[in-house]
Each structure stands twice: as C-alpha cells, then as structure tokens.
RODO-2510 file (C-alpha; in nm, 4 decimals, decimal comma):
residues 155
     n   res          X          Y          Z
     1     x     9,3996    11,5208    12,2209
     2     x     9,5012    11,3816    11,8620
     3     x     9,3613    11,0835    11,7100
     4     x     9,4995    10,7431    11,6009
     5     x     9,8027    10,7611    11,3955
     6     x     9,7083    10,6707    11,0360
     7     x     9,9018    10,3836    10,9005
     8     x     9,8169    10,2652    10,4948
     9     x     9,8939     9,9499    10,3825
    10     x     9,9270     9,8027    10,0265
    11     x     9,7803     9,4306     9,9871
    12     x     9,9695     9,3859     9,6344
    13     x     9,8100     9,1623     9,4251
    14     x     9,9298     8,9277     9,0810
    15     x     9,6907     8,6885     9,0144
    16     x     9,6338     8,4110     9,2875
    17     x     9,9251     8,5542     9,4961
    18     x     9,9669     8,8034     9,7421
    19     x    10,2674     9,0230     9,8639
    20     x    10,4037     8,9127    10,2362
    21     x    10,6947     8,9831    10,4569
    22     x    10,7941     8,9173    10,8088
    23     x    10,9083     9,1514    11,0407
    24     x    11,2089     9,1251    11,2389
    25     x    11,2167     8,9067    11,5319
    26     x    11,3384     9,2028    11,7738
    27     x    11,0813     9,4620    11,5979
    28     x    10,8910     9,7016    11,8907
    29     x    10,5730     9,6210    11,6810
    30     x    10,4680     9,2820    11,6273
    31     x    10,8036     9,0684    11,6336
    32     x    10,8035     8,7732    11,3992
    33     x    10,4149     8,8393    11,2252
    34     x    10,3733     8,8437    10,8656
    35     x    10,3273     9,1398    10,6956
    36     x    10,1924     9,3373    10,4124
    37     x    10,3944     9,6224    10,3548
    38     x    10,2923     9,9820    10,4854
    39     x    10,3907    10,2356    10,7453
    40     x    10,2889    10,5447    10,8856
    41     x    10,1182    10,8089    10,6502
    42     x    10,3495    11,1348    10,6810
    43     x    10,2327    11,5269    10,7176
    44     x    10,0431    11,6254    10,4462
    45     x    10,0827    11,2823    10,2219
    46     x     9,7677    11,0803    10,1328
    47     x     9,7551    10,6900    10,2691
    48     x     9,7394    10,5894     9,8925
    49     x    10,0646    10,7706     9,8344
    50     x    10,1858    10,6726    10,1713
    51     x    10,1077    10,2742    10,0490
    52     x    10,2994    10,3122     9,7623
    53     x    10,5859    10,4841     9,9607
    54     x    10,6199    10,2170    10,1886
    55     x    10,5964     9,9227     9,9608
    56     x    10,8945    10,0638     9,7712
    57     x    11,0906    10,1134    10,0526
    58     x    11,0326     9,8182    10,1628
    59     x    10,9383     9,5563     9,8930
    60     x    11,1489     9,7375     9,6343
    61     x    10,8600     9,7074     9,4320
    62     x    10,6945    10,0416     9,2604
    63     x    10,2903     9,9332     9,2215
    64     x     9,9420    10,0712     9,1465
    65     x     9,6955    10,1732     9,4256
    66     x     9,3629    10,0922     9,3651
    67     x     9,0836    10,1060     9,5874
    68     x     9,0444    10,0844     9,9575
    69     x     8,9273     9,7689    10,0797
    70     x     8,9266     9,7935    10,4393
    71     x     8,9859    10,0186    10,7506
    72     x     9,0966     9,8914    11,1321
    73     x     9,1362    10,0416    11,4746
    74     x     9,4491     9,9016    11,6487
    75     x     9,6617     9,9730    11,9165
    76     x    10,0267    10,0224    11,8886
    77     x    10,2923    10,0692    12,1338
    78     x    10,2461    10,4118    12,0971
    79     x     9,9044    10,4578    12,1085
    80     x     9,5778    10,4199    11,8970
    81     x     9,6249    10,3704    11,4865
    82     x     9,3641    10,3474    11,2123
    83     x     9,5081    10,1366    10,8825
    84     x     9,3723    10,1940    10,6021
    85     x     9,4072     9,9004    10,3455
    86     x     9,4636     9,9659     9,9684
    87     x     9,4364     9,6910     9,6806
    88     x     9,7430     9,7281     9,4731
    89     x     9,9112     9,5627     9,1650
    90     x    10,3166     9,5811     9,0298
    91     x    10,4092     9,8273     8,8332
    92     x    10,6558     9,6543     8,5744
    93     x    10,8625     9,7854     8,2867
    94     x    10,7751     9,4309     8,1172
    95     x    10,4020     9,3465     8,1689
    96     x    10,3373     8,9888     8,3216
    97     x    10,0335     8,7711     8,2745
    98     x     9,8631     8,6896     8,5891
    99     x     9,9845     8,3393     8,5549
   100     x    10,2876     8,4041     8,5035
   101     x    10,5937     8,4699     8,7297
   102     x    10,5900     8,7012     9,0033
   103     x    10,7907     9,0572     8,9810
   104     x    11,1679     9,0015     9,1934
   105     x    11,1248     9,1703     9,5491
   106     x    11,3379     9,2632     9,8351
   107     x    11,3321     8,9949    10,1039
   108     x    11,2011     8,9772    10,3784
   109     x    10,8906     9,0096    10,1037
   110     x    10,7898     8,7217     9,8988
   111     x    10,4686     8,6623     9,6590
   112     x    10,2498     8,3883     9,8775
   113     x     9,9434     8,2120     9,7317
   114     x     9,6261     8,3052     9,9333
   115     x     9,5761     7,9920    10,0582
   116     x     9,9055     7,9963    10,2314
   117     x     9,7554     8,2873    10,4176
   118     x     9,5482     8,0658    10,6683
   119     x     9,8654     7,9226    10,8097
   120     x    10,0334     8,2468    10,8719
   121     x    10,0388     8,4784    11,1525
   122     x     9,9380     8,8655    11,0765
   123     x     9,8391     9,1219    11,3422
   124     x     9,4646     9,1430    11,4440
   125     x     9,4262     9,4839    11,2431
   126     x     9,5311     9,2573    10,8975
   127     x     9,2316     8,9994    10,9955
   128     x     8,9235     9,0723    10,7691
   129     x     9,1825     9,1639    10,5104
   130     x     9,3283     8,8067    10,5353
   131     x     8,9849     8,6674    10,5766
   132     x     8,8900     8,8601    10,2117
   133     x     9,1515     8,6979    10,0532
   134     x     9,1624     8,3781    10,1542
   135     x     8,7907     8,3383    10,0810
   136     x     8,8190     8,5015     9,6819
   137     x     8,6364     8,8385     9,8249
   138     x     8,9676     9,0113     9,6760
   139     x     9,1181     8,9300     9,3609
   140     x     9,3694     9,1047     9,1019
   141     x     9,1133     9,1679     8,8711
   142     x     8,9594     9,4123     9,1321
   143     x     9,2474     9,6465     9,2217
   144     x     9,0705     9,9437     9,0244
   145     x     8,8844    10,2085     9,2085
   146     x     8,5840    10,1292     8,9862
   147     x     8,5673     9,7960     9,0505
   148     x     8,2579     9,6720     9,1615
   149     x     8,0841     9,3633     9,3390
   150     x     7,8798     9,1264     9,1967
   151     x     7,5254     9,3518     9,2567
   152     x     7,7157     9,6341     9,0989
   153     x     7,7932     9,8682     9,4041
   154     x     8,1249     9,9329     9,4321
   155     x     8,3395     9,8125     9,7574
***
C-alpha cells in the first residue's frame, strides 16, 4: 500500500497581496476554485523544489521558498494527498518595494489582497492557509526559514 500523493504548494507573497488563480471550469480536480499554484512533487524532487516548479509553470513567475507553513490531508480523485504549504516571495531581476506594484504573471494567476481571500472559494486542504492570511498570521516579511513568531519559536 503507498501513501498519499505529496502535492507542495507555494503561497507567494508581496506585501499585503497574495498569488491566486482559478482553475478551469472542466478541471477533474476542483472545477472553478481558486488556487495557489502547486502540483504534484515528482520522483526524487523535494516539495520546496516541486513549489517552485509548479509556480513557474504555471504563474510564469520564478520565486523564493521559504518556510513551510502548513501541511493537509485531502482526498483527490485519485486517492489520498498530503500538501505541503511553502511561504514564498518573487524572484525579480528589478527589486520591488512591498508597496509597490506587483511582478506581471500568467493568467489565470493574479496578485489578490488578503482580504479578498474571505470571498473566494479554495479547496478544504487550502483552509487554515487562507484562514493565516486573512487574519495577518502570514505576512511577506516572514517568508524566511528563520523567521520566527512573536515568542521567538519559529513556525
């Protein structure tokens, strides 16, 4: 018996706004939710690498892992999966202020402001993730590994 398929996800980060797409209407998995971008880890790739993988093939958008933030037990239409959630930030040739404009990505990704993310439908699996973001538990400033919380332990 194997286990769940790993899937890694990249919640991209730049400043008060967060990276979303929306899958196809007719997709097997989820038609019509919003989105961050991921995908399934391959053979012998880590779900860091696999995040970043997936957010350029998707997003167009090269980034910066940071740390995990999360881990969820779904189901898929193929059986069991375990995402594993990554805090990520662009990688740009030309450095932009938080407050400043957004990095260009591929539709059907666009940058959203986190409190957008209330009104939006993501799977179950994306729900504390969501719920982190929407409530300032995540911000851009904490997309290193090292970051830590406010008593100093890190996570």
């Amino acid at each position: 018996m194997t286990g769940p398929t790993a899937i890694a996800v990249a919640v991209v980060l730049h400043g008060s706004r967060v990276l979303v797409g929306k899958r196809h209407p007719l997709s097997r998995e989820g038609p019509g939710l919003d989105e961050f971008p991921g995908g399934k880890v391959e053979p012998g790739e880590l779900p860091s690498a696999a995040a970043a993988r997936e957010c350029l093939e998707e997003a167009g958008l090269a980034i910066a892992v940071g740390r995990l933030v999360d881990v969820a037990i779904g189901r898929a239409s193929f059986g069991p999966i375990e995402v594993s959630f990554y805090l990520a930030e662009p990688l740009a040739s030309e450095p932009s202020p938080p407050s400043g404009p957004p990095p260009a990505v591929a539709p059907p990704f666009t940058w959203r402001e986190f409190s957008e993310l209330a009104s939006l439908s993501f799977p179950q699996t994306n729900a504390r993730v969501v719920t982190m973001l929407t409530s300032g538990g995540l911000t851009a400033d904490r997309t290193r590994p090292d970051a830590t919380d406010d008593s100093g332990r890190s996570g």
